[in-house]
C-alpha positions in Angstrom: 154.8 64.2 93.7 151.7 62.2 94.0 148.3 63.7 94.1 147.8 61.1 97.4 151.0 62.2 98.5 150.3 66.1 98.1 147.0 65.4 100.2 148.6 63.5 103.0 151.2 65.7 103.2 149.0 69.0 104.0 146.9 66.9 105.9 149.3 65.6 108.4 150.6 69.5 108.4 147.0 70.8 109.4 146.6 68.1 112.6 150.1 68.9 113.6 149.4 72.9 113.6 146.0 72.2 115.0 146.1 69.6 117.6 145.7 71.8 120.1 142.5 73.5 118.6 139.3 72.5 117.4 139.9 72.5 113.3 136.3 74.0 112.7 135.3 72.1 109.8 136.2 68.5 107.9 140.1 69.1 107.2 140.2 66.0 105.0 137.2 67.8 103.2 138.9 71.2 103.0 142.1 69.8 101.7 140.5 67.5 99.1 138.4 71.2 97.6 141.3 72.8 97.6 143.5 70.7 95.6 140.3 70.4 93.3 140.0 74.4 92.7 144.5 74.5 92.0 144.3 72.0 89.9 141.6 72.6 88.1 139.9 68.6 89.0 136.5 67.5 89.3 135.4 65.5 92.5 135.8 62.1 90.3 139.5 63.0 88.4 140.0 64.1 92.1 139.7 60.3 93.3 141.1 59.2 89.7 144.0 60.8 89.7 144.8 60.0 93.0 147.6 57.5 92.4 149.2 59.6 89.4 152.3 62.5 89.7 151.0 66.1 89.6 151.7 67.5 86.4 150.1 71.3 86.6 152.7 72.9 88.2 151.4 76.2 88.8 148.0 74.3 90.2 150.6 73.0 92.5 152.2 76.5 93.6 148.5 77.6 93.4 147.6 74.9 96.1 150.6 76.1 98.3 148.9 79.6 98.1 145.5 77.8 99.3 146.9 75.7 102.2 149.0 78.4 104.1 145.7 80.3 104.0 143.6 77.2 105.5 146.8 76.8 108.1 145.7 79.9 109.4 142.2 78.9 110.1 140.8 80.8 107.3 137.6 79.5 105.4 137.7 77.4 102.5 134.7 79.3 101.0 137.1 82.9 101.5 140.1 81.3 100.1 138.5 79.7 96.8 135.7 82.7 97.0 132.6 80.5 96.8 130.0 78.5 98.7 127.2 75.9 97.7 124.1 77.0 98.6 120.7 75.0 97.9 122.9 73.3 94.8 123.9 76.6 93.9 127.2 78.3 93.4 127.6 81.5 95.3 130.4 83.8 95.1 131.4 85.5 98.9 134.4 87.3 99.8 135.0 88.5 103.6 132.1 91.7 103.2 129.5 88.5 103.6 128.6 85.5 105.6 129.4 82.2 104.6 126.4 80.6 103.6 125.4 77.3 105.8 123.6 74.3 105.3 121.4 75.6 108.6 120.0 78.4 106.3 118.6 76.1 103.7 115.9 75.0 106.2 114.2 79.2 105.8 114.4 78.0 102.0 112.6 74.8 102.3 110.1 76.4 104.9 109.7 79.2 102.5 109.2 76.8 99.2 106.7 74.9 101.7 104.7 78.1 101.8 104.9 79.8 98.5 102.4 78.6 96.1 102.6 80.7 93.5 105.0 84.3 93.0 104.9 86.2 95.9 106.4 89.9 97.2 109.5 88.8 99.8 111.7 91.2 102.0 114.9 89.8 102.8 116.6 91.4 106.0 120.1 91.5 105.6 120.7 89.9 102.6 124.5 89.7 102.5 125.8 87.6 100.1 121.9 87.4 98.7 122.1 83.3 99.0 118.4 83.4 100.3 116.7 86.2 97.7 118.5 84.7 95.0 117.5 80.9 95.6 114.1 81.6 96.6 113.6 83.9 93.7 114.9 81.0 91.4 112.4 78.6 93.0 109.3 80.8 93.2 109.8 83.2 90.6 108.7 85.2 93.0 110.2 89.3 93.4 112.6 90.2 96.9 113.6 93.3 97.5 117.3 92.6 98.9 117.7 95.3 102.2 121.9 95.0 102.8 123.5 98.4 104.9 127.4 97.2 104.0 128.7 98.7 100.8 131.0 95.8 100.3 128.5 93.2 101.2 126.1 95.4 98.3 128.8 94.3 96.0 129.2 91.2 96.6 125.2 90.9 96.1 124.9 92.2 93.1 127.5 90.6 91.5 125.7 86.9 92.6 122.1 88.4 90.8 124.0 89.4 88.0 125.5 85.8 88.0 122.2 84.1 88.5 119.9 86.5 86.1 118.1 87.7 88.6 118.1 91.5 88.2 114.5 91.5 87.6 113.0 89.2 90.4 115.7 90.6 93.0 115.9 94.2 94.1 118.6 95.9 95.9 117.9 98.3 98.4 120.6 99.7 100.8 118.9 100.6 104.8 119.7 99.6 107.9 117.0 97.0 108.6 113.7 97.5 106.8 113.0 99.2 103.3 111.7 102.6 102.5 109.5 101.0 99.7 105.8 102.0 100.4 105.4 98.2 99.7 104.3 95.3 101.8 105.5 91.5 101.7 103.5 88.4 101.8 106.9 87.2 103.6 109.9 88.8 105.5 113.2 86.3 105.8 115.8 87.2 107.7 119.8 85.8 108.9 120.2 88.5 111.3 122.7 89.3 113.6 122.0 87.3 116.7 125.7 86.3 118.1 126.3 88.2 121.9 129.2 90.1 122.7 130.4 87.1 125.1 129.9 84.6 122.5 131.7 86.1 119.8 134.9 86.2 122.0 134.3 82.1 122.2 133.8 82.0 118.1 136.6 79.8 117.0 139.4 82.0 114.6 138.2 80.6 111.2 134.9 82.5 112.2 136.0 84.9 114.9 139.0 86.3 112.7 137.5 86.2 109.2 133.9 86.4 108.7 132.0 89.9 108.7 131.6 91.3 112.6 128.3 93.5 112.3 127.0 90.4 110.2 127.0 88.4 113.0 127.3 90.3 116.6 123.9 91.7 117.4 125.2 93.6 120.9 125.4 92.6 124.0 122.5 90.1 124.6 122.3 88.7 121.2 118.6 89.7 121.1 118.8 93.7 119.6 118.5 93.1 115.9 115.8 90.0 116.2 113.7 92.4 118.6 113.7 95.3 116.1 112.6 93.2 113.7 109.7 91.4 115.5 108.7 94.7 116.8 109.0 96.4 113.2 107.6 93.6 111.2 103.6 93.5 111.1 103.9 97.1 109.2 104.9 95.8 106.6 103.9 92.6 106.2 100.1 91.8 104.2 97.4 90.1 106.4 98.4 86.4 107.0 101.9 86.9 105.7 105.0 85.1 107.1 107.8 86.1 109.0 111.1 83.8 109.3 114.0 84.4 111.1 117.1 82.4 111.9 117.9 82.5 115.3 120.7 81.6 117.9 121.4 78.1 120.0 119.1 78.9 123.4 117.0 81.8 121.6 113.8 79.9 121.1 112.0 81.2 124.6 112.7 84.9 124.4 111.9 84.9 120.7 108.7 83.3 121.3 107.9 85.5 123.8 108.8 88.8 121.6 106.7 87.3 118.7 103.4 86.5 121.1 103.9 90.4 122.5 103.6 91.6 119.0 101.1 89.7 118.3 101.6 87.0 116.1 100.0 83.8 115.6 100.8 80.2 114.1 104.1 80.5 116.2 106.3 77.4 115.6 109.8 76.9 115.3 112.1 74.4 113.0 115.2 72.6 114.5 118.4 72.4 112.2 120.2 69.3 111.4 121.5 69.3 115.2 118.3 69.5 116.5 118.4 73.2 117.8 115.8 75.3 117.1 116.7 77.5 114.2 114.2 78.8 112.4 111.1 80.9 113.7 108.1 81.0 111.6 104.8 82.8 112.7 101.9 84.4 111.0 101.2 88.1 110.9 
């Protein structure tokens, strides 16, 4: 078999299965990583080889493991057990998000800020794809709050990766730390799906990725409160506060962040133009 004619194959196999559903992601994309990662290819011996027989045959029974997995809608990132993040490698099993290009815009907001090493708190670090790139960008120290013990593991195994032992600092609590520290700057991915809209989450997120990483209860709104509420303790005068937050969020959020108080409130639209990111001043 051809390398062309191993691509085409699954890829005529995925739209057949999926026709009726909306394939979440780029399935030419998915199936061109995948035979990558069997094989063992780079992108350009990917596009090389294209024309030439397959001669790893246990990359090829490897592949066949992959695709029945992406058949069932699960995510590329799970089944090859690592995401680019910020032109970083992360690794992320199902205890964790999957890291998304959305989330590199707290990055660059935060590297707009930062001017020299700073003290960070990220809330709910999961996989620890923020901490860790900001850390390797600033040089400056995060303590890393996560409440999963699996999602703890998969954290520390990515500082561990990265070098980062020093600059990032695992702490286990639900929310904020017990440190008697404050932060020039509190980041956080929080929870901030509804009840409603999970049920509408298509399977490859609905049926995989971490619940309690992404359902905040039953308005969507009970983990971004807390922590607008909670925040201003423990953050240094003039210090930041960024939070992802939901498609339709801005309003409320901007009205929980002028009730406690802060000021330079603005917000940053993703690459869809929704608002994503809320930034404000303590």
């Amino acid at each position: 078999m051809l390398h062309s004619e191993l691509f085409n194959q699954t890829h005529h196999d995925l739209i057949d299965i999926n026709r009726s559903s909306n394939w979440p992601s780029n399935p030419e994309l998915d199936i061109q990583i995948l035979i990558e990662k069997a094989l063992g290819l780079t992108r350009d011996q990917f596009w090389i080889l294209r024309q030439k027989p397959i001669v790893n045959q246990n990359g090829l029974k490897k592949f066949y493991r992959y695709a029945a997995k992406l058949k069932n809608h699960e995510p590329v990132a799970y089944i090859i057990k690592e995401k680019p993040f910020y032109n970083t490698n992360f690794y992320v099993n199902k205890s964790v998000l999957i890291p998304r290009p959305e989330t590199e815009l707290m990055v660059e907001k935060a590297l707009d800020i930062i001017d020299f090493p700073i003290r960070i708190l990220d809330i709910g670090a999961g996989s620890g794809n923020i901490s860790i790139t900001i850390a390797l960008e600033t040089g400056s120290t995060v303590v890393a709050v996560e409440n999963d013990k699996n999602a703890i593991r998969v954290l520390r195994r990515n500082i561990e990766t990265h070098g980062m032992k020093e600059k990032v600092i695992i702490e286990q609590s639900d929310l904020f730390t017990r440190k008697k520290w404050t932060f020039d700057m509190i980041v956080s991915n929080p929870p901030y799906v509804s009840e409603k809209e999970w049920i509408q989450l298509p399977p490859s997120v609905r049926d995989y990725e971490p619940r309690g990483a992404l359902v905040a209860g039953q308005s969507g709104y009970e983990i971004i409160e807390r922590i607008i509420t909670g925040a201003k303790k423990y953050l240094n005068q003039d210090g930041w506060l960024l939070i992802e937050i939901g498609y339709r969020q801005k309003e409320r959020v901007e009205k929980l962040l002028r009730r406690a108080d802060f000021q330079l409130i603005h917000f940053l639209n993703d690459y869809s133009k929704i608002p994503r990111l809320a930034c404000a001043q303590a």
